[in-house]
C-alpha positions, 0 to 999 in steps of 0.5 A, a space after each residue: 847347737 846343732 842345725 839338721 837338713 836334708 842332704 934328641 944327633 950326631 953330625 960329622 967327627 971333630 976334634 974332641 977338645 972342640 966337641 966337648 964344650 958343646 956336649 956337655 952343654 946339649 947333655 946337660 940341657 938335656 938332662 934338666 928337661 928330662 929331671 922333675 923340677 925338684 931334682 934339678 940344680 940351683 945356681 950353687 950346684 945343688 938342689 934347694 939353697 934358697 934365700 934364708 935356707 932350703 927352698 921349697 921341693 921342685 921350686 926352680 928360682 924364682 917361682 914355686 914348685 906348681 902344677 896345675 890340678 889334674 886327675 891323680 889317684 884317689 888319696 887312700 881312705 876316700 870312700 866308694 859311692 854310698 851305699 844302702 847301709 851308709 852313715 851319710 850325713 856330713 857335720 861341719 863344725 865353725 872353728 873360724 879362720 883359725 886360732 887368732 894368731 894362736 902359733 907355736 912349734 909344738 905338737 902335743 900328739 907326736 912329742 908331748 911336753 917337748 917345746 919346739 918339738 916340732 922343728 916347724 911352726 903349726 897353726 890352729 883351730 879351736 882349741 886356743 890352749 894347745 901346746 907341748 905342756 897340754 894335758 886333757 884336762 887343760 884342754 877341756 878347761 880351755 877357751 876355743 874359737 868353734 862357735 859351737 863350744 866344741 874343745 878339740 885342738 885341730 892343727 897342721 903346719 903352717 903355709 909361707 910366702 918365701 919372697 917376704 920376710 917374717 917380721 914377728 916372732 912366730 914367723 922367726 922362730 921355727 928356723 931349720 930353712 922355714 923362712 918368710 912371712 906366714 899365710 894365714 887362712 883365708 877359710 877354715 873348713 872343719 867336716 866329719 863324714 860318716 861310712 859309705 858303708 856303715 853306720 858308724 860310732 862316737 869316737 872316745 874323748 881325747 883320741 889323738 889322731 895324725 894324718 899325712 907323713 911329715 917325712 914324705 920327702 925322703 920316704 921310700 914310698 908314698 903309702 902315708 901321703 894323705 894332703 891334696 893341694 888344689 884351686 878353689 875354682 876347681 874342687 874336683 881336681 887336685 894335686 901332690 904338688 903346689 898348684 898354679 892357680 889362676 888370679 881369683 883363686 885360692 889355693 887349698 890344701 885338704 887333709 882327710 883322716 883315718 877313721 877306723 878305731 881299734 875300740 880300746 885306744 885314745 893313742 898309740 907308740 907311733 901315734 897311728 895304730 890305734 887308727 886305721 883307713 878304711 879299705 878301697 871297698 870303705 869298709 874298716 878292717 877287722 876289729 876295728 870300728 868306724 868312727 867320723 872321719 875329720 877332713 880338714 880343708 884351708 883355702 888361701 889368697 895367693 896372687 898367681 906366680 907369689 912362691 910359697 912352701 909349707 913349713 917342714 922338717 930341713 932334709 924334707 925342703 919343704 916338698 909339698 907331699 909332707 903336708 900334715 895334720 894332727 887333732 885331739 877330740 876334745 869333744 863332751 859325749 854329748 857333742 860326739 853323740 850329736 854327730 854321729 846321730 847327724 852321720 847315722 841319720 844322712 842330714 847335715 848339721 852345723 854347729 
């Protein structure tokens, strides 16, 4: 199952019924190019009317919300160099290219037994029961699309282009502004990596974990923001915002999680306390213990200038910094055990 390798001016006075008119539209002209492309004004007066519901954060009509993918500051929980004590290896596990039109508006780890819980439709990898009602036991019974036989449920919100209609009843279906026909994934890259630090431990069966902040839009920080949007040419730069990518290009999205594990817990009230990112230095905070850490990247085929927006809660409109995902390890012990001995021991499996 497992394959292991090495590796602005004033003029004279006018009357002021004359001069007005003019002020305005300088003054305004002004302030729209001073405003972020998301805070400026659409045709109806306000941010984010759109066809069929709020159109995506900083999407000035027609085009979407872009920016090309340049230097930003490291997502928190990216790892320094490795060092001599380092967990190296990397396991990449084929999930595909997704769930084979396994869709739903459900989230068994935030609102589990809630149907549509979720207010946005998610897509996924593996796991091809996962829905509100699943339990671990469904989920260890269940058919997966990870040619490896690996159960776990991986899934995150889905990508739409907003200049077509959705036709099919899971394009339908979310409502609360998420309209138009779902991307699907062009590729699916599913990778644990161990610490740059240390070696690390299995993580226990069923542990649910969540990364990004879904209500990134309306926080008061960006602290939980974890998603980088990206062009596939250039994989070293990235973006919080959708990014322009030239023709032949996909666009990406990666989601990285936290892999600092409190040793007791599978989950937490808020979903998140049971796990933690590590430090700047990669090192795990103090009664905690570094398990793999899952980084999910999506690549799409995307003609330049198509508008896109990720599926999102109403009042968030679709601003690309809510990008999320969740997943629940439904690994056997010995699928875990695997890859941590590829982690601890520096190769790079496949399964």
């Amino acid at each position: 199952m497992v394959r292991g390798s090495g590796r602005r001016r004033r003029r004279g006075r006018r009357p002021l019924a004359l001069l007005a008119p003019v002020l305005c539209l300088v003054l305004g002209a002004g302030l729209a190019a001073a405003l972020p492309d998301g805070a400026r004004p659409d045709r109806a007066g306000h941010g984010g009317a759109g066809h069929g519901g709020p159109r995506a954060a900083g999407v000035p009509a027609p085009g979407p919300a872009t920016a090309e993918p340049g230097p930003e500051p490291p997502v928190p929980g990216d790892p320094p160099p490795a060092g001599p004590q380092a967990s190296s290896g990397s396991v990449s596990v084929d999930c595909g290219r997704g769930g084979e039109g396994h869709y739903n508006e459900d989230n068994v780890v935030v609102s589990p037994g809630l149907r549509a819980g979720a207010h946005h439709t998610h897509a996924y990898a593996g796991n091809l029961s996962t829905d509100a009602a699943s339990t671990d036991a469904s989920l260890a019974a269940a058919a997966t699309t990870c040619r490896g036989g690996d159960r776990s449920t991986y899934y995150w919100p889905v990508l739409r282009r907003t200049d077509r209609p959705g036709t099919r009843p899971h394009e339908r279906a979310a409502g609360h502004g998420n309209t138009g026909r779902i991307l699907s994934e062009a590729a699916v890259t599913v990778e644990f990596r161990g610490s740059p630090v240390s070696r690390v431990v299995p993580m226990p069966r069923f542990l649910r974990a969540v990364t990004g902040d879904a209500v990134a839009g309306t926080a008061r920080d960006g602290g939980r923001v974890r998603a980088r949007w990206g062009c596939s040419g250039t994989p070293e730069r990235s973006t919080t915002r959708y990014p322009r990518c030239p023709a032949g290009e996909r666009i990406t999205r990666t989601l990285v999680f936290p892999s600092c594990w409190n040793g007791l817990d599978t989950d937490s009230p808020d979903h998140r306390a049971h796990l933690g990112f590590p430090a700047a230095n990669g090192v795990c905070p103090a009664d905690s213990f570094p398990v793999p850490q899952l980084r999910i990247g999506l690549e799409y085929e995307v003609e330049p200038g198509v508008p896109v927006a990720v599926d999102s809660f109403s009042e968030q409109r679709h601003d690309p910094r809510t990008d999320h995902a969740m997943f629940v390890n439904a690994m056997t012990d010995e699928q875990m055990a695997a890859v941590v001995d590829c982690l601890n021991r520096g190769v790079r499996c496949r399964f």
